[in-house]
N, C-alpha and C positions, 0 to 999 in steps of 0.2 A: 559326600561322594568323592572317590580318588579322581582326580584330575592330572591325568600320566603328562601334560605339559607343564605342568606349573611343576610337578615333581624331578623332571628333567630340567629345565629351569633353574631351580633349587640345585640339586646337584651339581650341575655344572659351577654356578655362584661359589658355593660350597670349594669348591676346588681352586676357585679364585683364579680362574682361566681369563686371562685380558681379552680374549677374542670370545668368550662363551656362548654368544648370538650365532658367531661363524660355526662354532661347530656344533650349535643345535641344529640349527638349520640343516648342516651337513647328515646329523645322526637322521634328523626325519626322513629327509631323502634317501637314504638307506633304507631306510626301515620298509617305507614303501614301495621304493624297488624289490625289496625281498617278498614284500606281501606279493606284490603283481606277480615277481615269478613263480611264486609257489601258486598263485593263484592259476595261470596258466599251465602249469606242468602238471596242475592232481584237479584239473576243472570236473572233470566225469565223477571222481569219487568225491569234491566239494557236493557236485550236483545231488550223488543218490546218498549222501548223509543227510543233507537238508531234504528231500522228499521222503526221508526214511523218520527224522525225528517229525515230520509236519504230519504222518501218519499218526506216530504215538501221542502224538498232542493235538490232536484235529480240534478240539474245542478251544484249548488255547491261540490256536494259531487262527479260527475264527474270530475271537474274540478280539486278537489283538488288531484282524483286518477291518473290523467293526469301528474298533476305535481311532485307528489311521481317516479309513472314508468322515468321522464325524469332526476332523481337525482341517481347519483351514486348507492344506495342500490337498489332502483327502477330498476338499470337495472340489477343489478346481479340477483335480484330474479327474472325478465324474462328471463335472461339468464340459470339459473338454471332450473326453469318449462321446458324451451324448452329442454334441454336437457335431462329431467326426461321422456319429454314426446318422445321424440327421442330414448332413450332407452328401453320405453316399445314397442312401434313399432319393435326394432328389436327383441323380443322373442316373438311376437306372429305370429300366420299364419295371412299372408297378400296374397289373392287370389282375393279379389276383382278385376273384371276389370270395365272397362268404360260400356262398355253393358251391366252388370250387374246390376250396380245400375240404366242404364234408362231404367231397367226391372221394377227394384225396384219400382222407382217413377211409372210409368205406371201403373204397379200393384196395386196402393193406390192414381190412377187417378191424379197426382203432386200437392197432397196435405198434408200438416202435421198431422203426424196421431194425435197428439195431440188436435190443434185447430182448424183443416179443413182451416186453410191461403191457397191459391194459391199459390202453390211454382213454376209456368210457371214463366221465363223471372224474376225473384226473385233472388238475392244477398246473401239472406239471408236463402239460403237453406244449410242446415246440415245433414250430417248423424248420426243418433243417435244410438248408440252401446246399444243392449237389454243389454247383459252381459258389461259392462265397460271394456275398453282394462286394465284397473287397478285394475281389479278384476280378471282377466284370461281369457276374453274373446278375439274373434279373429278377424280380418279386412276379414271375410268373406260377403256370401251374406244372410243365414240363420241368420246373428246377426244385422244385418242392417233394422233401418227403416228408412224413409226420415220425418224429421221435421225441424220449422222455428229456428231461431238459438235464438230465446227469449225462447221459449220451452224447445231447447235442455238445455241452457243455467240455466232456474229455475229449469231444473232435478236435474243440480249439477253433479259432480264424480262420483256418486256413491257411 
């Protein structure tokens, strides 16, 4: 595999520069200033190229989140979410019960209030918090709607 430091490295040697550490070091920091500002000056078009190739590649870009979560960092950062999301659970009121929420449902005929799915005999049913448990809201039945978990899902945190 090309290793762009070792070839930088090389090159400089190559040139037989007494200081070539000094002015690698220098060319890197360039370099990366130039990344940041470009990064900051076309961030909007950075953004919808990457969710525009994440479309044409949706299995790949699964595939490769698949494989990040089953690598060591991959699991601490799920390990971490769960417990972040374990500790908001325990400051907020949690009253919900079972008959509640298939009040819930019932009440909004067991469908998502977002895109009218059939949420009957569905997997893929979610409760969606109006207030975000990560904004202060509560595991009650006034903060609950019933939606599909693609919906809840493109709401996002909040």
């Amino acid at each position: 595999m090309f290793d762009k430091k070792d070839y930088i490295k090389k090159y400089f040697a190559r040139l037989q520069i007494a200081e070539h550490e000094q002015y690698y070091d220098d060319f890197l920091e360039q370099i990366k200033w130039k990344r940041q500002d470009y990064y900051l000056t076309h961030k909007e078009k950075i953004k919808r190229c990457a969710e525009k190739w994440n479309k044409e590649n949706k299995e790949r870009t699964l595939e490769h989140i698949k494989k990040y979560y089953r690598t060591p960092k991959g699991k601490a950062l799920s390990q971490r979410g769960e417990a972040k999301r374990r500790a908001n659970l325990k400051e907020v009121i949690n009253t919900l019960t079972a008959d509640e929420w298939l009040e819930i449902l019932e009440e909004h005929n067991f469908k998502c209030v977002y895109c009218g799915k059939d949420l009957i005999d569905s997997f893929d049913t979610t409760r969606d918090h109006i207030i975000p448990l990560n904004k202060g809201g509560n595991n009650i039945k006034d903060n609950i709607l019933p939606a599909c978990r693609s919906c809840n899902c493109k709401k996002g945190g909040g």
